[in-house]
DSSP file (Angstrom, degrees, kcal/mol; ACC not computed):
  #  RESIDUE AA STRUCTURE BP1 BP2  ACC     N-H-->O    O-->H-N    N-H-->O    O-->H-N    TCO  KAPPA ALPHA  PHI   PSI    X-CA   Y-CA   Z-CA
    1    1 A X              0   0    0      0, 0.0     2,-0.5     0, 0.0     0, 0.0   0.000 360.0 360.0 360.0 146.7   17.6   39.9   -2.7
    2    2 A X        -     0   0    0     16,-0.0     2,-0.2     0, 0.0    16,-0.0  -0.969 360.0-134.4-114.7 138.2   19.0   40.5   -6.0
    3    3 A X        -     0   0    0     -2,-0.5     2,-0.3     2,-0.0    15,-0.1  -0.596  34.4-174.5 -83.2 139.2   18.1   42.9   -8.8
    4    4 A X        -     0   0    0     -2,-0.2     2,-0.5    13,-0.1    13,-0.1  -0.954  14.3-138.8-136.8 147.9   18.1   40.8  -12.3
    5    5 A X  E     -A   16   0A   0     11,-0.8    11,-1.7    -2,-0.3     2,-0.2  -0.942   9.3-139.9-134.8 155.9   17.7   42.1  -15.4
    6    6 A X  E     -A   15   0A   0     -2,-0.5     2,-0.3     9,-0.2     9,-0.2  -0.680  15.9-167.6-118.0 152.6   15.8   40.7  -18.1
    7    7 A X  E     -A   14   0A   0      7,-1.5     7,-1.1    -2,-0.2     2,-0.4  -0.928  25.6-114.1-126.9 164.4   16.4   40.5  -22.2
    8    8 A X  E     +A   13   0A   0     -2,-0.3     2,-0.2     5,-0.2     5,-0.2  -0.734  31.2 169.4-100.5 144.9   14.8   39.7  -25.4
    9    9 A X  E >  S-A   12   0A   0      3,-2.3     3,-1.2    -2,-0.4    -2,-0.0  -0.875  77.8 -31.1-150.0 102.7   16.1   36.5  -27.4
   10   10 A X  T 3  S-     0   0    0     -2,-0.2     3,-0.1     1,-0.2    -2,-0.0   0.843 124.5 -50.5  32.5  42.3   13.7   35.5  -30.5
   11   11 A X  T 3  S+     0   0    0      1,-0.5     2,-0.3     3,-0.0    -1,-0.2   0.781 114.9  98.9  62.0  45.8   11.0   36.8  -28.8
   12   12 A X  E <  S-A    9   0A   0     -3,-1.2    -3,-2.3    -5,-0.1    -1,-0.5  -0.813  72.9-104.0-124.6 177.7   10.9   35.4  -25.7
   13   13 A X  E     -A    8   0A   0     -2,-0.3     2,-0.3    -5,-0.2    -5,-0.2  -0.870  31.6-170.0 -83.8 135.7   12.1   36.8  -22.4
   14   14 A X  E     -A    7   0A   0     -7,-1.1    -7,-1.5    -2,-0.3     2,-0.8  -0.960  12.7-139.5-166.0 123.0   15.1   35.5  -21.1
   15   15 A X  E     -A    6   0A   0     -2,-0.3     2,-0.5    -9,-0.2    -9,-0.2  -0.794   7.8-144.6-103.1 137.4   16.4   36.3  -17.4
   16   16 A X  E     -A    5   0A   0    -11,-1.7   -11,-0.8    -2,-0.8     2,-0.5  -0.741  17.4-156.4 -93.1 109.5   20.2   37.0  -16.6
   17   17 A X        -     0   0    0     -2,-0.5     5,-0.1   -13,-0.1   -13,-0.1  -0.662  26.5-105.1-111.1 146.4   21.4   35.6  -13.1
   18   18 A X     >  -     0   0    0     -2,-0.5     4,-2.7   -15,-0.1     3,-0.5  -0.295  25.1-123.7 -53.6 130.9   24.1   37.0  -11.3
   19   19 A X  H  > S+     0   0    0      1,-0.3     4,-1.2     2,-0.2    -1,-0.1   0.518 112.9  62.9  -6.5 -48.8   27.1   34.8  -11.5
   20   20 A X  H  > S+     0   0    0      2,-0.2     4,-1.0     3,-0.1    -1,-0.3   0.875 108.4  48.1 -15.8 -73.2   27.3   34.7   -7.8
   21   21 A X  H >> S+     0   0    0     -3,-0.5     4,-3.1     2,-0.2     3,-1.7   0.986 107.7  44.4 -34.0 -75.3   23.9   32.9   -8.0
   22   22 A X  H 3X>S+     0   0    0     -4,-2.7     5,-2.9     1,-0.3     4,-2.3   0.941 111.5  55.9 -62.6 -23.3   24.1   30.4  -10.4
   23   23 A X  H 3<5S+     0   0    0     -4,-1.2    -1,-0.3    -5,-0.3    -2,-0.2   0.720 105.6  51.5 -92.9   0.9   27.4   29.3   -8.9
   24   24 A X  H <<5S+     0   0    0     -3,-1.7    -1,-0.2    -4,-1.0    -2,-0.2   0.914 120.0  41.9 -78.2 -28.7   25.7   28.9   -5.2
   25   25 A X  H  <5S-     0   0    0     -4,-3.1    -2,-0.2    -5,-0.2    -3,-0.1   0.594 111.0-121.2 -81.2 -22.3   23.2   26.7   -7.2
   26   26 A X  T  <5 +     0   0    0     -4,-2.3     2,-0.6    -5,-0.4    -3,-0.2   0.906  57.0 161.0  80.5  52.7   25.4   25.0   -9.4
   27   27 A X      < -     0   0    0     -5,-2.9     2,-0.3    -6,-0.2    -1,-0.2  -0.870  18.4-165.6-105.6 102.3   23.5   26.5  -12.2
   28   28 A X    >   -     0   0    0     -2,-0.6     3,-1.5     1,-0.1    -5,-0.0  -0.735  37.5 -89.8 -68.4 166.2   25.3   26.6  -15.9
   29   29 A X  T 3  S+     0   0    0     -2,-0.3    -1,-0.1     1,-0.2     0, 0.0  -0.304 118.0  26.0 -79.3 142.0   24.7   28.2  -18.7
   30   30 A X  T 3  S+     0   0    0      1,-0.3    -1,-0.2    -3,-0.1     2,-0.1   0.378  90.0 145.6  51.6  23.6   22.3   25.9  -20.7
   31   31 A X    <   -     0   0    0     -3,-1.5     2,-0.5     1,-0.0    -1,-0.3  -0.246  55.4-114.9 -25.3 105.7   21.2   24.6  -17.7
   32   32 A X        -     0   0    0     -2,-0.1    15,-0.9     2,-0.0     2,-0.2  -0.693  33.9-178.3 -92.0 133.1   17.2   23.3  -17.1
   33   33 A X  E     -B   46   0B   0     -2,-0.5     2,-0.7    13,-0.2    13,-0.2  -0.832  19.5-141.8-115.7 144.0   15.7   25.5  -14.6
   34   34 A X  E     -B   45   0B   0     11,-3.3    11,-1.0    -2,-0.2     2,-0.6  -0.795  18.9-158.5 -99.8 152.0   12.0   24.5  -13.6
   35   35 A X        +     0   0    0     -2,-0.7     2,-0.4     9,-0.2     9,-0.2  -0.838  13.1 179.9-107.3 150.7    9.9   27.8  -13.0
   36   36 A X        -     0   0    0     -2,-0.6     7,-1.1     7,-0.2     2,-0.6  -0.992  21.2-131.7-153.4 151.7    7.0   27.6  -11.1
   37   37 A X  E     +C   42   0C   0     -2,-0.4     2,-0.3     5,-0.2     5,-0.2  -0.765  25.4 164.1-127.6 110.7    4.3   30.1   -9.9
   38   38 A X  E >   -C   41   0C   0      3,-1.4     3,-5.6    -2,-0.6    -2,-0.0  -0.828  68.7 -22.3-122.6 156.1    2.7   30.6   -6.0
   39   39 A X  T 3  S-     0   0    0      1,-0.3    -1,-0.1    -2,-0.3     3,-0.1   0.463 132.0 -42.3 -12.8  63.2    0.6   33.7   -4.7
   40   40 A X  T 3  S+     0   0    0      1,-0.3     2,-0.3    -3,-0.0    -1,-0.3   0.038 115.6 124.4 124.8  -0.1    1.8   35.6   -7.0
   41   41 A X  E <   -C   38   0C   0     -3,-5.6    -3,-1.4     2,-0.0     2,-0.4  -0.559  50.5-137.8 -56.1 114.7    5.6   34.4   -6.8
   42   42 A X  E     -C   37   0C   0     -2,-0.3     2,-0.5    -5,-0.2    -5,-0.2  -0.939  18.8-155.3 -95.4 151.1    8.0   33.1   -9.4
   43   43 A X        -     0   0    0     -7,-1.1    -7,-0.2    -2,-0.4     2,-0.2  -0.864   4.8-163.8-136.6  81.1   10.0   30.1   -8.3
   44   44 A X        +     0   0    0     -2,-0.5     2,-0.3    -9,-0.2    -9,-0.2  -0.509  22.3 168.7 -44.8 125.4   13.2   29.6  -10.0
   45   45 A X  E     -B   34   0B   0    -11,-1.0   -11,-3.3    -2,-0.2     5,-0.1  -0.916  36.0-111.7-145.1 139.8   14.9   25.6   -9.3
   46   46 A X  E  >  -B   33   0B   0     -2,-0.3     4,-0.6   -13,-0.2     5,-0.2  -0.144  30.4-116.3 -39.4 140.2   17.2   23.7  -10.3
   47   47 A X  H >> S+     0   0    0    -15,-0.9     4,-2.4     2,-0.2     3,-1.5   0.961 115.2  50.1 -40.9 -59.0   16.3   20.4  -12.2
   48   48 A X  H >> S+     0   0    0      1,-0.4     4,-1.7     2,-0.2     3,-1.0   0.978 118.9  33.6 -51.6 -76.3   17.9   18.5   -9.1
   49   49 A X  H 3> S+     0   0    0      1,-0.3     4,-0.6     2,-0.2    -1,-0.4   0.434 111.8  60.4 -89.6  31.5   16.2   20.1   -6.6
   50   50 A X  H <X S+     0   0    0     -3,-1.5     4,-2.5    -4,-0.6    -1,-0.3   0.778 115.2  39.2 -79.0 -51.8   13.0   20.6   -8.6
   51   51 A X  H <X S+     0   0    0     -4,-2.4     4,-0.9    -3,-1.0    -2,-0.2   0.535 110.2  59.8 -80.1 -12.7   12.8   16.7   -8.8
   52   52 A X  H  X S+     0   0    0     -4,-1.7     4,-1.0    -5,-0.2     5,-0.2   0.847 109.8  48.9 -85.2 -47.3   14.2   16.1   -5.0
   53   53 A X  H >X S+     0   0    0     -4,-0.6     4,-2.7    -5,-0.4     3,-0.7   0.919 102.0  51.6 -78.1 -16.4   11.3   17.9   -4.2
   54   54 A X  H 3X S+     0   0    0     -4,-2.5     4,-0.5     1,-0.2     3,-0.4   0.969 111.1  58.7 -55.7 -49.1    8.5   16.0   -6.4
   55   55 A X  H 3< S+     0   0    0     -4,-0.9    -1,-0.2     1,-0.2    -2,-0.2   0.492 105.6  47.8 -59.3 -14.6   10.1   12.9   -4.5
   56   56 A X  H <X S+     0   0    0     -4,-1.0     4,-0.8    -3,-0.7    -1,-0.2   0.637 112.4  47.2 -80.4 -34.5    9.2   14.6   -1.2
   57   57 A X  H  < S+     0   0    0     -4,-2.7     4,-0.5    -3,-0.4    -2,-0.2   0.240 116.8  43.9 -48.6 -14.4    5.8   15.3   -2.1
   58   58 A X  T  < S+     0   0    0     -4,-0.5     4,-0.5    -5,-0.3    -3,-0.2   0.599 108.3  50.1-113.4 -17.0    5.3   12.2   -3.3
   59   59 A X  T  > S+     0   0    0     -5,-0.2     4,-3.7     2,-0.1     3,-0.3   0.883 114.9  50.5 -77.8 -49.9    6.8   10.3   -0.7
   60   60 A X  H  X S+     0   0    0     -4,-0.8     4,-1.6     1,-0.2     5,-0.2   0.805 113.2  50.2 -30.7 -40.8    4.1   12.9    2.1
   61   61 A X  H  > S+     0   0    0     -4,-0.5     4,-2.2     1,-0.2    -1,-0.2   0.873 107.1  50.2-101.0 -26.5    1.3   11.9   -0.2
   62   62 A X  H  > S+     0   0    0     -4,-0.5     4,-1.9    -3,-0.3     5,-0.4   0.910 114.2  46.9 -49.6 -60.9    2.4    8.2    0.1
   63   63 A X  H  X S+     0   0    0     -4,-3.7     4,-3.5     2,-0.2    -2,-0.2   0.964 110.5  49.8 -40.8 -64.3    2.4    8.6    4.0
   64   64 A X  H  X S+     0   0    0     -4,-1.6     4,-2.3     1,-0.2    -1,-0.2   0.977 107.5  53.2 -52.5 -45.5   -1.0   10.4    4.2
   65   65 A X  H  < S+     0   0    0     -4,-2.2     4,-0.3     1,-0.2    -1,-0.2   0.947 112.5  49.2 -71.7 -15.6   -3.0    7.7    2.0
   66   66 A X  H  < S+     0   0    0     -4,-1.9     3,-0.3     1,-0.2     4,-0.3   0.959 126.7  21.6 -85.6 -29.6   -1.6    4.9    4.4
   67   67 A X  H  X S+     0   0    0     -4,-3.5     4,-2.5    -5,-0.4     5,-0.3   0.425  86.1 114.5-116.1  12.3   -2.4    6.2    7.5
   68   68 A X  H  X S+     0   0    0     -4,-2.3     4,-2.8     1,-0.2     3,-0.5   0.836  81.3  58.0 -53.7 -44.1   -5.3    8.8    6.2
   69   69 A X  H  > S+     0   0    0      1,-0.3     4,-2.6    -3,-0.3    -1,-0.2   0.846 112.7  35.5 -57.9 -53.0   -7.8    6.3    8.5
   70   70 A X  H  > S+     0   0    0     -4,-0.3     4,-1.9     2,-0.2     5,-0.4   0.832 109.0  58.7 -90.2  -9.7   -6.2    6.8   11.4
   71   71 A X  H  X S+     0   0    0     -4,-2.5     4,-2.6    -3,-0.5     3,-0.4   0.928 110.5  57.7 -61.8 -45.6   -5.0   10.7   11.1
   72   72 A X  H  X S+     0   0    0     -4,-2.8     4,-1.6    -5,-0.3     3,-0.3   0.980 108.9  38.2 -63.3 -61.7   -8.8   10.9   10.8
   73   73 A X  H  < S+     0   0    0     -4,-2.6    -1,-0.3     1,-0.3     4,-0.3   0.556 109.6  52.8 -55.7 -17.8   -9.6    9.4   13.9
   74   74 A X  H >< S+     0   0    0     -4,-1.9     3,-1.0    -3,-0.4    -1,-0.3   0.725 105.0  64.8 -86.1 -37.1   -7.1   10.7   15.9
   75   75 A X  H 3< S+     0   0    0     -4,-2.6    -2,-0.2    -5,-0.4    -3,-0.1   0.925  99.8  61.6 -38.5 -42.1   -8.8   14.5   14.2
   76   76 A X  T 3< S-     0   0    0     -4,-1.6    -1,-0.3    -5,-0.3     2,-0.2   0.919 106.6-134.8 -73.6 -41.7  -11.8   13.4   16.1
   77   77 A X    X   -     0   0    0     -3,-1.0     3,-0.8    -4,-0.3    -1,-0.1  -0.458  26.7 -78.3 102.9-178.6  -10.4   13.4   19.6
   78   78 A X  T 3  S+     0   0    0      1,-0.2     2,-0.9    -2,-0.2    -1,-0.1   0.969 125.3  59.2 -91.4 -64.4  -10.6   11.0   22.6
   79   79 A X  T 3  S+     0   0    0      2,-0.1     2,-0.7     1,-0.0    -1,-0.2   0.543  99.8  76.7 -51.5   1.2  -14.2   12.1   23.6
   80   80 A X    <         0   0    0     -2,-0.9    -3,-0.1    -3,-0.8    -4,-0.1  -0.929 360.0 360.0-123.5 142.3  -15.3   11.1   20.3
   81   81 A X              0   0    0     -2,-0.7    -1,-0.1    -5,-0.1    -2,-0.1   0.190 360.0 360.0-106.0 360.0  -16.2    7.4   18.4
């Protein structure tokens, strides 16, 4: 974990990430990062992998509607029709 510290820039918030950081992430400065927010989390990403993973969800959701028929039926169990 890293401690980050935050500044004011025309009156927004602005976060500063350690050098260390951005360069495992391949992050430069002026850079688009998406943010995102889960139980109670913020979620920093890269454009790249922000977008690999919309393409991974979206391939999963592809999956699910073709075979939703039978996921269901298999749900049900051999003792049931």
């Amino acid at each position: 974990m890293h401690k980050i510290k935050t500044t004011e820039i025309d009156g927004s918030i602005a976060v500063l990430i350690p050098k260390e950081v951005s360069d495992n992430y391949g992050i430069s400065a002026g850079d688009e990062i998406d943010l995102s927010e889960a139980d109670g989390a913020m979620i920093l990403r890269s454009a790249q992998e922000s977008a690999r993973s919309r393409e991974i969800a979206d391939a999963t959701e592809k999956v699910f509607d073709r075979w939703n028929n039978v996921f269901v039926e298999l749900a049900k169990g051999a003792g049931e029709k």
